[in-house]
N, C-alpha and C positions, 0 to 999 in steps of 0.2 A: 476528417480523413476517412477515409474506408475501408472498410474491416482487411480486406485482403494488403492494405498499407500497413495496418497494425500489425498483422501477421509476419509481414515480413522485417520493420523497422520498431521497434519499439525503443531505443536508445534514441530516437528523433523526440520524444515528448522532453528528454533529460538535456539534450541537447540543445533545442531549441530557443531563439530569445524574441519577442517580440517587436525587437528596432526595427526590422525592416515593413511588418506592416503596420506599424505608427508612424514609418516613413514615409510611406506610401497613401496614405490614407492623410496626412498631414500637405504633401505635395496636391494632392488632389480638393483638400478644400482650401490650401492656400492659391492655389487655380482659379476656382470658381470663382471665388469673391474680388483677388485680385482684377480678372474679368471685368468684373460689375460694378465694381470704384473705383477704376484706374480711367485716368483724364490723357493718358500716352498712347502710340503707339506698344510699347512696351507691355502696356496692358493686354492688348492682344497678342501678340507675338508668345512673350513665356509663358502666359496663360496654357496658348495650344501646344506649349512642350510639355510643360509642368505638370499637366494636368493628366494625360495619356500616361504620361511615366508613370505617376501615382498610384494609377488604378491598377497598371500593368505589376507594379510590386505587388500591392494591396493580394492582387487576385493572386497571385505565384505564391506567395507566402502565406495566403490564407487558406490554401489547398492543401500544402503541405505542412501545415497545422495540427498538432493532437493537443485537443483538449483535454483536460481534466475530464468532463463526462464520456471518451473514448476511452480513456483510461479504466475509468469507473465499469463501462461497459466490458472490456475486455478482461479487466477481471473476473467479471461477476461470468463469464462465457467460462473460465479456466475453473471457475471454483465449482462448476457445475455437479452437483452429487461426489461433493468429498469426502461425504461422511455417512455413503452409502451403505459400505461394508457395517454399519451398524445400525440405521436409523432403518432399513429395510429387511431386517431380519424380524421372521417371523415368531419370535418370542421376545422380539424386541420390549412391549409395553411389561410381558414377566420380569425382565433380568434388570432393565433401568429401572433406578429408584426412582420413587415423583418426590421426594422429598430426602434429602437435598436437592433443589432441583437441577437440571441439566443446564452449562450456560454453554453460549459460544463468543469467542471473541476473534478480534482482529489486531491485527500493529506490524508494525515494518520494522524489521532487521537494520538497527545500526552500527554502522562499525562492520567488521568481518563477518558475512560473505559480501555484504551489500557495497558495490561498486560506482553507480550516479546515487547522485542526489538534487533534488532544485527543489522550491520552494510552492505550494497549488498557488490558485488563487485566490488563498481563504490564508495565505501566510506561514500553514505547514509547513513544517519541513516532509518529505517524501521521500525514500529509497526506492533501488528499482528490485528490492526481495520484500515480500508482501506473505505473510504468514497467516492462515487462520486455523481455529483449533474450535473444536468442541467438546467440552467435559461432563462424562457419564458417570453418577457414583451406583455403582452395586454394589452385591453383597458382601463382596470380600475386598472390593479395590475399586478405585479410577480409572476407570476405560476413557482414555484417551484419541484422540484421531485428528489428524492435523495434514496440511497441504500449504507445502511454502510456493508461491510464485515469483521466476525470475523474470522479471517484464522487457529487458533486453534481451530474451532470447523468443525466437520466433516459436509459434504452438508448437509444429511437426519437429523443432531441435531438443536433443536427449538434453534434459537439464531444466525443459520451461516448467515442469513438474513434478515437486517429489511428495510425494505423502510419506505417512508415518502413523501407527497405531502403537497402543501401549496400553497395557493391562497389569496395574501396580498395583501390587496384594496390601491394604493397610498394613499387613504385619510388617512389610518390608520397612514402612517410611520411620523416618520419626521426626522430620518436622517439613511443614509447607511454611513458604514466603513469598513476599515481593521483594526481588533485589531489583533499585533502580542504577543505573553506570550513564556514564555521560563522556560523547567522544567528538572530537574535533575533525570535522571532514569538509572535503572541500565540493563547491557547487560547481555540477560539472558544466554550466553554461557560462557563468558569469565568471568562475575561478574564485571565489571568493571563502571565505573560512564562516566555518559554522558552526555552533555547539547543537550536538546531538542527542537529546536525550532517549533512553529506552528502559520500558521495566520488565522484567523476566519473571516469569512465577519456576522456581526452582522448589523443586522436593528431593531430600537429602534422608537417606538411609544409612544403614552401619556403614556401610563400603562405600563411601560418596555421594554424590549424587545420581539421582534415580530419573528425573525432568529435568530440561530447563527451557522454558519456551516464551518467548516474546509474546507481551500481553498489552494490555491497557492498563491503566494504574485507576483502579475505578473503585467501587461499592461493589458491583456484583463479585470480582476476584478475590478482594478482604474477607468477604463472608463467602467463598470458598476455600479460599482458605485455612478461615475459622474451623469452618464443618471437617474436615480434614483431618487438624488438631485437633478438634475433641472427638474424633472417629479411633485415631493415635494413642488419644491419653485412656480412652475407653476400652482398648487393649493392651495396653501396658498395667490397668489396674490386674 
């Protein structure tokens, strides 16, 4: 599909099912062959129906197609210098620590805000709010900067973009986590029910919480938020 497609449709990739061009593509080699081993009249005749039909779905439906690599692509267009505001700042390599070092991650919003969902074709499950974050430890605090993506809404619509910055003093926290939640949503193509997993790196202060941002459940997150807690305990001593 092309770019100016994605721009304006992007609830077509959540929407979308592939029956019609396995219809089509199915009609057209059941054409051909029928063709070339058929001993009837019959053979010839819905051959030349069948077979037209086929291709004529095949192509309508393969046009208005988004793949998973458009997707991939129109992302990586919206995430373009997200993390500008700090990675371009000229005492940038002064103020960031190299040790802890900086990570950035990615993961999809499940549950509330996130409205489709379907599945890639690697089995994922997908929502269409797409989160990425990158984390900076200085002197005093975690410099944060994060950029959620709503992919059913078009570039030029208020809403396909919202950043967020955060500069959390270590005094403030007293503790970093991964909270994992898990929620039940429905596939907005097929209608079908889904358990939804997501884990969230939350950091909680005297007065509640101070983060909470959809993560990966990985290695690199753990040992940040190791560094974190012993940055916490090394000011509370």
């Amino acid at each position: 599909m092309s770019k100016n497609s994605m721009k304006k449709d992007g609830t077509l990739y959540y929407r979308q099912t592939d029956f019609w061009r396995i219809l089509g593509a199915g009609l057209m080699i059941a054409g051909v062959v029928w063709f070339y081993i058929g001993y009837s009249m019959a053979s010839y005749y819905i051959p030349c129906i069948i077979t037209p039909v086929g291709l004529v779905l095949f192509l309508v439906f393969s046009s208005r197609h988004v793949s998973d690599a458009d997707m991939d692509e129109e992302r990586a267009h919206r995430l373009t210098d997200y993390d500008a505001s700090i990675t371009s700042r000229g005492d940038y390599s002064r103020i960031v620590l190299r040790q802890p070092s900086d990570i950035e991650t990615e993961a999809y919003h499940m549950g509330e805000p996130a409205t489709c969902y379907k599945r890639n074709k690697n089995g994922k499950l997908v929502s269409d709010r797409f989160v990425k974050s990158h984390f900076f430890f200085v002197a005093d605090g975690l410099w944060v900067v994060s950029r959620t993506l709503s992919m059913t809404v078009s570039r030029e619509e208020e809403g396909a973009v919202a950043d967020a910055e955060y500069l959390i003093p270590y005094a403030e926290m007293q503790f970093a986590s991964l909270a994992e939640s898990s929620v039940q949503v429905t596939l907005t193509a097929s209608k079908k029910m889904a358990t939804a997993h997501m884990t969230e790196m939350v950091i909680t202060g005297k007065e509640g919480e101070l983060l909470r941002l959809p993560v990966p459940n990985d290695m690199d997150m753990s040992n940040l938020c190791e560094a974190l807690n012993r940055k916490i305990k090394e000011l509370s001593h």
